[in-house]
C-alpha positions in Angstrom: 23.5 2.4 -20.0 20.3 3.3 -18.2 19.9 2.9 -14.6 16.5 2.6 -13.0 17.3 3.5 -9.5 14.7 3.1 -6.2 13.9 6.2 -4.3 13.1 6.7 -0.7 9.3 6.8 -0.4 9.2 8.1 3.1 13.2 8.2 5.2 15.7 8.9 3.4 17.8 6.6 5.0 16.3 3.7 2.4 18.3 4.9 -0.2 20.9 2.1 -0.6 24.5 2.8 -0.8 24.3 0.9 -4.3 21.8 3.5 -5.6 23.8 6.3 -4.0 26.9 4.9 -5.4 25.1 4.9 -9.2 24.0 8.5 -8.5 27.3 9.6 -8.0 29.0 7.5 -10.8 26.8 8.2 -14.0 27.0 11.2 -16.3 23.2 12.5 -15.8 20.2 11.7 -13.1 16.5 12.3 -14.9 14.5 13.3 -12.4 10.6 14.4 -11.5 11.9 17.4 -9.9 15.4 18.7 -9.8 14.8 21.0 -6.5 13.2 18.0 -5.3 16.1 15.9 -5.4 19.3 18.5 -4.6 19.2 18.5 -1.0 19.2 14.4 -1.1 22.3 14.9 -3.3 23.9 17.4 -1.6 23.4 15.6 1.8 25.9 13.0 0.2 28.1 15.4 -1.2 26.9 14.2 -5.1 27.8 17.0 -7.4 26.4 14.8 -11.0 24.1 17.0 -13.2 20.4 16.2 -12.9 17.9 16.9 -15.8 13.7 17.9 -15.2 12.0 13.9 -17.2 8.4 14.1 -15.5 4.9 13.5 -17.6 4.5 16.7 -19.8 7.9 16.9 -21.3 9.0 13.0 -21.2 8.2 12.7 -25.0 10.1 15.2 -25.9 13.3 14.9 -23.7 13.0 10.6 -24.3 15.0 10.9 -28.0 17.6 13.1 -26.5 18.1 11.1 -23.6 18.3 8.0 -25.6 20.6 9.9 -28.1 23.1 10.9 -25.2 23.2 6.7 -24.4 23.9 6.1 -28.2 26.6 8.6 -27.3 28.4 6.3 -24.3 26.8 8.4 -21.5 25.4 6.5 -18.4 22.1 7.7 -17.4 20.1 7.1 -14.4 16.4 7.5 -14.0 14.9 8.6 -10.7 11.7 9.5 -9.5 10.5 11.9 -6.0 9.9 8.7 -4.4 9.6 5.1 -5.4 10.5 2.9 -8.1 10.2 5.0 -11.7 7.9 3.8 -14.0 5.1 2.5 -11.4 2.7 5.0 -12.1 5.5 7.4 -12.2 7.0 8.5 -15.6 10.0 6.1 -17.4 7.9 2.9 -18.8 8.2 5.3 -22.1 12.4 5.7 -21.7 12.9 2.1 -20.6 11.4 1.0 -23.8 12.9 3.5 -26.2 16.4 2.6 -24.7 15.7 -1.3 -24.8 14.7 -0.5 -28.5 18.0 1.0 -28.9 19.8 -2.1 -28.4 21.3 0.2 -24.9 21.4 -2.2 -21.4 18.5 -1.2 -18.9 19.4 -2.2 -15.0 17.5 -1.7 -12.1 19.0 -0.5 -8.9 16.2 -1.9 -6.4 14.6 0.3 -3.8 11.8 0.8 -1.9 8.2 0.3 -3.6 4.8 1.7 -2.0 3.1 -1.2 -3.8 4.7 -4.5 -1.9 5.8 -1.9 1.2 1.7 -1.4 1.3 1.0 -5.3 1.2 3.4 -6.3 3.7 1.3 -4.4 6.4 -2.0 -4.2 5.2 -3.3 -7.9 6.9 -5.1 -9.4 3.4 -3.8 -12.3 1.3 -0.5 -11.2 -0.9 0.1 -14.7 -2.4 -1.3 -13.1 -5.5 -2.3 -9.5 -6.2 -3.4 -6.9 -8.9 -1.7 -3.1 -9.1 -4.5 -1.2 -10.3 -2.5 2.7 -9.9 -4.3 5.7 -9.7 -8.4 5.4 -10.7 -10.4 8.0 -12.9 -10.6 10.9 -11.4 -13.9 11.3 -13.1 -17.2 10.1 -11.1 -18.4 7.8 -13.8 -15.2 6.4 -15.4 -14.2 5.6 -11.8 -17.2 3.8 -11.2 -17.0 1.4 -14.6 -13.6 0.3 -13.8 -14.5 -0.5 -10.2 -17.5 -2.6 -11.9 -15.1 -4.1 -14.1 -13.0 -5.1 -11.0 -16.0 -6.3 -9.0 -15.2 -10.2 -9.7 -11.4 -10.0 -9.1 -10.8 -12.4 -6.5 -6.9 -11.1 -5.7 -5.9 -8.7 -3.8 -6.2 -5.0 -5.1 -3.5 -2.4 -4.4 -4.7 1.3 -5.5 -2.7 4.7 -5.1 -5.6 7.5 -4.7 -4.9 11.7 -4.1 -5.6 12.0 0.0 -8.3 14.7 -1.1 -10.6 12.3 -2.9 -9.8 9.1 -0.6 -13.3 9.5 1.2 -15.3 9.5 -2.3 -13.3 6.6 -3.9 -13.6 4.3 -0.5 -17.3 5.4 -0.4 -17.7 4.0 -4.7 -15.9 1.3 -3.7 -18.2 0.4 -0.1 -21.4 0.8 -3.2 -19.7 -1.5 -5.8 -17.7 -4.0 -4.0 -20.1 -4.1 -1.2 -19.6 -2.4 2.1 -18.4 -5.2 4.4 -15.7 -6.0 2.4 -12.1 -5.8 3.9 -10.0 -3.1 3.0 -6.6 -1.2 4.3 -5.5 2.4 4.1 -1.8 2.7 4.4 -0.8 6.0 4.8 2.9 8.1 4.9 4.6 4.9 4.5 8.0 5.3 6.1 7.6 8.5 7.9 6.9 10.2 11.0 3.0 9.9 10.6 2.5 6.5 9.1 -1.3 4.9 9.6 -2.4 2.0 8.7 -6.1 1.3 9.3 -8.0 -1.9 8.2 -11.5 -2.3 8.2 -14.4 -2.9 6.3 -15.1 -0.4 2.6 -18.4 1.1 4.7 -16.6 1.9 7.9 -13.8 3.4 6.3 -15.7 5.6 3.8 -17.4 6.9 6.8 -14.0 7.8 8.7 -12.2 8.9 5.4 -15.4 11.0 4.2 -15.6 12.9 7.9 -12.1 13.1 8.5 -10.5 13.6 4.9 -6.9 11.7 4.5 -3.6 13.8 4.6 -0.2 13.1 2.9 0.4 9.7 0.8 -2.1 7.0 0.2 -1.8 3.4 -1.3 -5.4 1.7 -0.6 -5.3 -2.5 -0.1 -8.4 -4.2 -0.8 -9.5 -7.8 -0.5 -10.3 -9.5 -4.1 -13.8 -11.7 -3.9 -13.5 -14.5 -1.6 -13.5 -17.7 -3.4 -16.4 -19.5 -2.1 -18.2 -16.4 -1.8 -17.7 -16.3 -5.6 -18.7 -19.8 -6.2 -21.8 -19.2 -4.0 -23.0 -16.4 -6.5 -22.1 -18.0 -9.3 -24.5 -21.1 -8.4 -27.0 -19.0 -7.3 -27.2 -16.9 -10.3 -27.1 -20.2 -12.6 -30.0 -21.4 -10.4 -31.7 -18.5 -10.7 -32.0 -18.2 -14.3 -33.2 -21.8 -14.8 -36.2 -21.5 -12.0 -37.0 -18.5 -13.6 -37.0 -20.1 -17.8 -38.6 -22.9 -16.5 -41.4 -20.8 -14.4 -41.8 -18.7 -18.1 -42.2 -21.9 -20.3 -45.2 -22.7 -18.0 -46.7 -19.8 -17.7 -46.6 -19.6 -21.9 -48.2 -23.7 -21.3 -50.9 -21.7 -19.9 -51.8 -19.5 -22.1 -49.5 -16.7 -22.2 -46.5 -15.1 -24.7 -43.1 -15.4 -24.2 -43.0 -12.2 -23.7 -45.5 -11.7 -21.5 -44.2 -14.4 -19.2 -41.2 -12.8 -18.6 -43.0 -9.2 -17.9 -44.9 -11.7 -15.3 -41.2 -13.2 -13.8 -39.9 -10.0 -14.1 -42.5 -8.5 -11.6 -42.3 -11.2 -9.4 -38.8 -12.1 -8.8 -37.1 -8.6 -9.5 -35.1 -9.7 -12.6 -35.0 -7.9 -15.8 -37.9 -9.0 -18.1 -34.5 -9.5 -21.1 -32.7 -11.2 -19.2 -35.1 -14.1 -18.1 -36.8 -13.9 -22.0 -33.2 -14.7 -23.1 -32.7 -17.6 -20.6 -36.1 -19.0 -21.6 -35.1 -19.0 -25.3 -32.0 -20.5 -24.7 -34.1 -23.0 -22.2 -36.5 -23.9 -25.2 -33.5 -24.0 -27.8 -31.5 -26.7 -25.3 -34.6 -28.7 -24.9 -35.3 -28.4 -29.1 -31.9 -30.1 -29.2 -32.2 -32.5 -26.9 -35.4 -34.1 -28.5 -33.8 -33.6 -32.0 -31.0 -35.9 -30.7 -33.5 -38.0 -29.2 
């Protein structure tokens, strides 16, 4: 048996008795850290062996682990805070053991993801957990490109040393008066949580860097926003084929008539040559069916 058990993520005092009760029952706790972890132990008089399972050794220690199961030992799987494998070693054990015909149970506790939500002030009726971003300027900036359209809610764990630059990508990508929350220190002493817009909190983040924990909340798209753009971009590209096909009426290329839209409306010259070919192809059709 595997237990995936729910760590404190701030006080201590959110460990439930269930998941001390699991501690202090199985045969081995995997853990991050195991100096980390003693003193919680210890506090509750748990004496159960722990065992080091973080990122550079969980593919080696995840066959002997799974091994000691095959064996009848009753494992449980803990992280330094949170719920293991959210962007936290274990997704690679859980499966292994599932694949191993051995049960896998969760032991529910505390999660910075919904914990982060439930405070932040933006919609949560549907969200996306996007973790911990590139670290690396450019990589970062595709997949915040990528996310642009997403019209949910974003949740986003970020180091407090580069909050300031990621809220400050985000402010050029997103736009800087969208609506964003920093939650920080959930569940202890310090906790802050400050909603505002992307550009406003890039400025405070950027001047005053972030300390301790970080989950970032950030508004998806707004719906009719969305809609808006969508129309206007359709729009767009027919004024501007239609513009080109006369301009070619009178005398010019293709080609040339886009250059000539391209100069004039601030579109690239491609992109409105490709919607004036597909303009002339529809209308070809159209008069074929005719």
């Amino acid at each position: 048996m595997l237990y995936v058990v729910g760590m404190p993520i701030g006080d201590s005092a959110d460990l439930s008795p269930r998941a001390l009760a699991t501690l202090a029952q199985v045969d081995l706790i995997a853990c991050e850290d195991t100096r980390r972890i003693a003193p919680l132990l210890a506090a509750h008089a748990i004496s159960t062996p722990t065992l080091s399972y973080f990122e550079h050794n969980e593919e080696r220690r995840t066959p002997e682990l799974v091994e000691r199961m095959r064996r009848g030992a009753r494992l449980a799987l803990v992280t330094d805070a949170g719920t293991p494998a959210i962007s936290d070693p274990g997704f690679r054990l859980v499966r292994e053991t599932l694949d191993a015909g051995i049960r896998v149970g969760a032991i529910p506790g505390p999660s910075a993801v919904v914990a982060a939500l439930s405070i932040a002030g933006l919609p949560t009726d549907r969200f996306s957990f996007e973790g911990f971003l590139s670290s690396k300027p450019g990589a970062r900036r595709n997949a915040l490109r990528a996310l642009s359209r997403e019209q949910r809610t974003m949740v986003f764990f970020e180091a407090a040393r580069r909050l300031g630059t990621l809220l400050a990508d985000m402010a050029t990508v997103f736009g800087a008066g969208r609506e964003a929350t920093v939650v920080r220190e959930i569940g202890k002493t310090y906790e802050e949580v400050v909603r505002a817009k992307l550009g406003e909190l890039a400025a405070r983040f950027t001047a005053n860097p972030a300390r301790g924990e970080v989950t970032l909340v950030v508004a998806g798209l707004d719906h009719e926003q969305s809609a808006q753009e969508r129309v206007g971009r359709a729009d767009l590209a027919e004024v501007s084929a239609l513009t080109a096909e006369m301009l070619c009426e009178a005398g010019l290329s293709l080609k040339q008539a886009s250059a000539v839209m391209a100069r004039l409306g601030g579109r690239r010259r491609r992109e409105i040559y490709q919607d004036a070919l597909a303009s002339r192809r529809t209308h070809q059709d159209d008069n074929q069916d005719d």
